[in-house]
C-alpha positions in Angstrom: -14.2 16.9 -15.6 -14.0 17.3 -12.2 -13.0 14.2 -9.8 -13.2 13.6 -6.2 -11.2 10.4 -5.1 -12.6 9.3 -1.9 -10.7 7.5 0.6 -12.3 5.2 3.7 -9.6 5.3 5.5 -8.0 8.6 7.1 -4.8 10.1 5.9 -2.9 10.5 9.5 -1.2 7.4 8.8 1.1 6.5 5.6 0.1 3.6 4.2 -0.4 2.3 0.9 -3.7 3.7 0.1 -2.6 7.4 1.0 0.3 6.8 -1.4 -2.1 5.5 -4.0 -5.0 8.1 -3.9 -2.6 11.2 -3.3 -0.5 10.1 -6.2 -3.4 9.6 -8.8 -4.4 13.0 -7.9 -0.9 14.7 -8.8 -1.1 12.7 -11.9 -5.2 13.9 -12.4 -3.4 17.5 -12.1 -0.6 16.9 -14.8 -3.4 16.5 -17.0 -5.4 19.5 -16.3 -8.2 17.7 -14.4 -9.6 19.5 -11.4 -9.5 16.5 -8.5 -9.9 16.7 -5.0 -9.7 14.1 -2.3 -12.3 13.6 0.1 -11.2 11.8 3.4 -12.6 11.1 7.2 -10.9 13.1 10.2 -9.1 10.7 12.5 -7.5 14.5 14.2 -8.3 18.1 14.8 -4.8 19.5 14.0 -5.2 18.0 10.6 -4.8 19.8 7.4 -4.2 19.1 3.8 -4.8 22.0 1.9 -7.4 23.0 0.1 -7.5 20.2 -2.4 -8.2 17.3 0.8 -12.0 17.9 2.0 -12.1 16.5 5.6 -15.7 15.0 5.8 -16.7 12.6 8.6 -14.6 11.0 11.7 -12.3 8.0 11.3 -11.8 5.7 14.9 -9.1 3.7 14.6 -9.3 0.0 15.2 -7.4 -3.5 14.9 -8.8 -5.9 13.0 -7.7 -9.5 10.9 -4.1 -8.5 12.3 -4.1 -5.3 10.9 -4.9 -1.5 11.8 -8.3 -0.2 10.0 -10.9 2.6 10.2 -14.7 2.6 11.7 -15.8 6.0 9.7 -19.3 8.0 9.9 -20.2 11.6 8.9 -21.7 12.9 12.5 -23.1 16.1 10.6 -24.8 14.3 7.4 -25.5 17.8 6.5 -22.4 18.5 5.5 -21.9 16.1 3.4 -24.1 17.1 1.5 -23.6 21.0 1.1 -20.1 20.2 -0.1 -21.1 17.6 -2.2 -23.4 20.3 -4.0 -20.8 22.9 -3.5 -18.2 20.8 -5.1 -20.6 18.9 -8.1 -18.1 16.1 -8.8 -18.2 14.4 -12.4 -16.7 11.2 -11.0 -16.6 10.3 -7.1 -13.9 7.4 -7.0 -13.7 5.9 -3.6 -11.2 3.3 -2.4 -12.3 1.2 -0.3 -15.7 1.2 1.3 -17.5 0.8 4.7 -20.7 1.8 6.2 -21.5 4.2 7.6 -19.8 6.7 6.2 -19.7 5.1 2.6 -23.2 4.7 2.2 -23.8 8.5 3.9 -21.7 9.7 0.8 -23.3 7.8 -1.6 -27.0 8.7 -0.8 -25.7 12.4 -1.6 -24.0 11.9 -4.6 -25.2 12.7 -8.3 -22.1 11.6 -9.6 -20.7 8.7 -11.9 -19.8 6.6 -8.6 -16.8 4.1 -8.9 -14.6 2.1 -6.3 -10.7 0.7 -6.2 -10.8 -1.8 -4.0 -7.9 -3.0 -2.3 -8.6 -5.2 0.1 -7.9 -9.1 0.3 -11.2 -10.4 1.6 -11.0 -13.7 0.7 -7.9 -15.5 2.6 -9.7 -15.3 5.8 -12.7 -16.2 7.5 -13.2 -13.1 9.6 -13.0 -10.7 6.6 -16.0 -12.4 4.8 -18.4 -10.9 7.1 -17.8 -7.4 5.6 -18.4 -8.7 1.9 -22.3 -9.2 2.3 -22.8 -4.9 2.9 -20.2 -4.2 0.4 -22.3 -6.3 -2.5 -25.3 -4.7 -1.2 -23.8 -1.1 -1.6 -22.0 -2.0 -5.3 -25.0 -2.5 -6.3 -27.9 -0.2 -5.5 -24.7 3.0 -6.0 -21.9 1.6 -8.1 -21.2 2.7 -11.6 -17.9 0.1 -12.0 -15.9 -1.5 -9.7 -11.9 -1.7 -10.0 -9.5 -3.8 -8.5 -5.8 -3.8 -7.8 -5.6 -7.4 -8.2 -8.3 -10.4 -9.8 -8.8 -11.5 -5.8 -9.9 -8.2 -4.9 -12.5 -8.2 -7.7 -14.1 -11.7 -6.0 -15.9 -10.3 -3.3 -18.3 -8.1 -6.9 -18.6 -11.5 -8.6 -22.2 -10.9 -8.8 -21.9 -7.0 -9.5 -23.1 -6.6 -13.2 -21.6 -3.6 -14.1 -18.7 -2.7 -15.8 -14.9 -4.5 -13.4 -11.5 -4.4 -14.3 -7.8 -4.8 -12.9 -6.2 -1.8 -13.1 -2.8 -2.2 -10.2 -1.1 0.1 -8.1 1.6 2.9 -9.6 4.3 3.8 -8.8 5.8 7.5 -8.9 9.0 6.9 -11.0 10.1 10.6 -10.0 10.5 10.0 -6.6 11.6 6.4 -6.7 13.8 5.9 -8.5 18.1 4.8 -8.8 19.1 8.0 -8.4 17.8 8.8 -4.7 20.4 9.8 -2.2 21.0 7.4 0.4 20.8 7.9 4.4 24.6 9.3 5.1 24.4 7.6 8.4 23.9 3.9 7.1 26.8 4.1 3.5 29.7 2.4 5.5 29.7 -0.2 3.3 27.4 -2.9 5.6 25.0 -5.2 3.6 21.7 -3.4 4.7 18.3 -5.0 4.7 15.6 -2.9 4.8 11.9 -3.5 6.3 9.6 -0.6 5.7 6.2 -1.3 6.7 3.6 -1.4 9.9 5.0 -3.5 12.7 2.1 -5.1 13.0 1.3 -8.9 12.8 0.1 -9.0 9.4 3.5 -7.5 8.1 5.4 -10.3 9.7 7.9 -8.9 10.8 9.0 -11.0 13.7 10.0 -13.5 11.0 12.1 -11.2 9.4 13.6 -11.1 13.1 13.8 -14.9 13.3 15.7 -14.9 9.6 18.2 -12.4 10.6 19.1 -14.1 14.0 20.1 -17.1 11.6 22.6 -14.5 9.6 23.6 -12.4 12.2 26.1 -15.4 13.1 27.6 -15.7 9.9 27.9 -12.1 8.4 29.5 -9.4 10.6 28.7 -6.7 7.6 25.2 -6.9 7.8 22.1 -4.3 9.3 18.8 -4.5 9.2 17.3 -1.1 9.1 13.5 -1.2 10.1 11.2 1.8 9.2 7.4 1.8 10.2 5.4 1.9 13.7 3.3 -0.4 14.8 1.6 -2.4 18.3 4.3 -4.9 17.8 7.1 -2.9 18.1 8.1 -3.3 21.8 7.5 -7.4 20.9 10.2 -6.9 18.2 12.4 -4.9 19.8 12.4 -7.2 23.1 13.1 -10.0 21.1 16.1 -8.3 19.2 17.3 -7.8 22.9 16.7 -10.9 24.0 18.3 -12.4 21.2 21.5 -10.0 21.5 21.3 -8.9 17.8 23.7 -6.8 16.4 22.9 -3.8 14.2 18.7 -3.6 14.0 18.4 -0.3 13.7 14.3 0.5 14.4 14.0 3.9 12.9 10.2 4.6 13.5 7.7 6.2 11.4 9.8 8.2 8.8 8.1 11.6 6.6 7.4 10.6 3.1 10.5 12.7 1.5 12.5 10.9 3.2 11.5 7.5 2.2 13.0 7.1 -1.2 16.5 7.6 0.7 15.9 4.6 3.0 15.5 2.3 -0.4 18.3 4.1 -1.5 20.1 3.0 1.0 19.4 -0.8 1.3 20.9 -3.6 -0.5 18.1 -5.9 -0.5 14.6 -5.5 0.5 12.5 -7.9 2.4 8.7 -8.1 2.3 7.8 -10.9 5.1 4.0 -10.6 5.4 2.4 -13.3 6.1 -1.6 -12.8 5.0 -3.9 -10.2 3.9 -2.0 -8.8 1.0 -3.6 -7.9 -2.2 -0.6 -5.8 -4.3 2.1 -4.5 -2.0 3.0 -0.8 -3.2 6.1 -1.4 -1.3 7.1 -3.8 -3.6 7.1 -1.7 -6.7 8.8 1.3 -4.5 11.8 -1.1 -4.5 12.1 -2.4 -7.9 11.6 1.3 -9.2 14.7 1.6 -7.3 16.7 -0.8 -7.8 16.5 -3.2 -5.4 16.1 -7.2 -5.6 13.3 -8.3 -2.8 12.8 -11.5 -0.7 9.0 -11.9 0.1 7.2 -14.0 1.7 4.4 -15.7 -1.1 1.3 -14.6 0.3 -1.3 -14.0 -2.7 -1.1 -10.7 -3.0 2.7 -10.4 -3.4 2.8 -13.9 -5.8 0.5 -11.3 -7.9 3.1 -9.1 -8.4 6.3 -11.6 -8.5 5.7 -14.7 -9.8 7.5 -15.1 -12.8 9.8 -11.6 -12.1 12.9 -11.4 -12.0 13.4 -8.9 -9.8 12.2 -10.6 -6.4 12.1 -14.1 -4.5 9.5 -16.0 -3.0 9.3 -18.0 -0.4 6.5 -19.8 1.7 5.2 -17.9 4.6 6.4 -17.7 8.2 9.4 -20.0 6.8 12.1 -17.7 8.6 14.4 -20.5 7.4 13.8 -20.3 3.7 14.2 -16.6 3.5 17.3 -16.9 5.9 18.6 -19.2 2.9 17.4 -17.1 -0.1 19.1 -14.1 1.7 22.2 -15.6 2.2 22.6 -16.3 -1.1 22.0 -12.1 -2.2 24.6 -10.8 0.8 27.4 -13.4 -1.2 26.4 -12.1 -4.4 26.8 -8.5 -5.1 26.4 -9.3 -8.9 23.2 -11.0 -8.9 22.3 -8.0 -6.3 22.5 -5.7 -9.3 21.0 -8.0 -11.8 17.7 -8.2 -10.2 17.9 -4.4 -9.1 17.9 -4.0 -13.0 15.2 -6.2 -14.0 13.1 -4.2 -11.0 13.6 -1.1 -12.8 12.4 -2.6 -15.6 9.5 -4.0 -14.1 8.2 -0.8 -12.8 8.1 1.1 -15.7 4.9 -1.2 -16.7 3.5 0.6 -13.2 4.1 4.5 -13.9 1.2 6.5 -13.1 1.1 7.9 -16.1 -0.1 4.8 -17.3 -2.1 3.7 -15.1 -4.1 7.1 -14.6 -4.7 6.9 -18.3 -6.5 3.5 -17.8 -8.7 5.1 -14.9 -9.5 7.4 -17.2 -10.7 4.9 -19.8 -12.6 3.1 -17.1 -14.7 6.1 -16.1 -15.5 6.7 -20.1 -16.6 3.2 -20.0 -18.7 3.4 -17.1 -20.9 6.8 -18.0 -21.2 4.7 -21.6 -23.2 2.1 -19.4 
């Protein structure tokens, strides 16, 4: 079998889709299966190796408070020498848009299916992509997969074969045994936001919540990780505010990540909409860490019930000031919740959840 995972959205960025597709692919190769991922340009100095074809251009663009991709193959003729170069079993694209999309489907021969990982359906502006994306499901879809049930809604009326199959996580690279950033170990409480600085990712409450602390505790840091168009916003009103110990550390290389979990004491997940897993959350409870999160759909998914993270309503800087509190006073229920994390994430391993893509694509070429 030969697979090609297809991704919308261009790999100059991290993000959680990158981590997604880049990760099934190492997990693809454990197993012997030849798999190659096929992504749009967003720059010329990009290269991935000869396992990451580079077909079309990605323009990036800000859309439903969040950064996204308008993608289309300028040269449709290359498309479609490598598709025949390449003759994929299985074409598994995450995410779809036209044109490019639609230019890759019209070449393909393959078994066709999509991961789809957007949350479509908490606002109004969104719902104006879902009519092309039926219409594409289903004159080229095979099977449809989601990462969670409200991702599947926009394919209610797709016939094929659908199924939940969630995020993994890489339990090799996060995990309780990371090194932590030398720099930050002087015994501080650190909080740790890792994330775009963007307005879905909510991080200005986050902000607003550790103003409220950062008069009571004089051991506590937040340590911020991630770029974004809000950043001068945040980092003015950190100044403004005169707030002690926000460390903004930028966009950070993916080897290094692990360390900056490693480092934290609690992790905090404020977005406020637009969520439909959070990989992020699973990147902490594989290490350890409890989580306060905002309870936006997407991250009530992956929580509710768990006792590894806390929920409260969104944009209430207040309530997660509270819930906070309560984890900087108590090391011990710190490391309780860190433990039921870890235990959590194992039910997330790629190993496991590769195997179910696997199954799904059986399913779908029985159909």
């Amino acid at each position: 079998m030969k697979i090609g995972l297809v991704s919308y959205h261009a790999l100059y960025a991290e993000g959680g889709i990158k981590t997604h597709i880049f990760s099934l692919q190492k997990e693809f190769k454990k197993r012997g299966i030849e798999c190659k991922i096929i992504a749009p340009r967003r720059s010329r100095k990009e290269n991935y190796g000869p396992d990451v074809l580079l077909l079309g251009t990605s323009f990036p663009v800000t859309s439903i408070g969040t950064q996204g991709d308008l993608c289309i193959g300028f040269n449709p003729l290359s498309i479609k020498r490598a598709l025949k170069k390449e003759r994929f079993d299985v074409l598994h694209f995450h995410n779809m848009g036209l044109p490019l999309s639609m230019q890759i489907l019209q070449e393909s021969n393959s078994l066709n299916i999509l991961t789809f990982h957007a949350n479509l359906v908490e606002s109004n502006d969104s719902r104006k992509f879902i009519y092309p994306l039926q219409e594409l499901a289903k004159k080229y879809l095979n099977g449809i997969i989601g990462v969670a049930p409200m991702t599947l809604k926009p394919f209610d009326n797709f016939t094929g074969p659908k199924q939940v199959i969630p995020n993994g996580i890489d339990l090799e690279r996060f995990n309780s045994k990371n090194p932590g950033i030398n720099k930050f170990l002087d015994n501080k409480i650190n909080l740790l936001f890792l994330n775009r600085i963007e307005e879905r990712k909510g991080l200005i409450y986050l902000l607003k919540a550790f103003k409220i602390l950062n008069k009571e505790f004089s051991n506590l840091r937040l340590i911020i990780v991630g770029e974004g168009d809000l950043r001068n916003e945040c980092e003015n009103f950190v100044k403004d505010n005169k707030l002690s110990e926000v460390c903004f550390e930028g966009q950070q290389r993916s080897d290094i990540i692990p360390s900056y979990y490693a480092t934290a004491d609690i992790y905090v997940a404020p977005s406020i909409f637009g969520e439909s897993f959070g990989i992020v959350l699973l990147e902490a409870m594989a290490t350890g860490k409890p989580i306060v999160a905002f309870a936006n759909k997407g991250y009530k998914g992956v929580l509710t019930g768990k006792k590894g993270g806390i929920l409260v309503p969104p944009k209430d800087y207040e309530a997660m000031a509270k819930e906070l509190r309560i984890l900087i006073k108590n090391e011990d229920l710190r490391k309780e919740m860190g433990e039921w994390g870890i235990k959590e994430a194992q039910d997330y391993s790629w190993d496991k959840i590769a195997q179910r893509v696997l199954d799904f694509y059986n399913l779908c070429s029985l159909n």
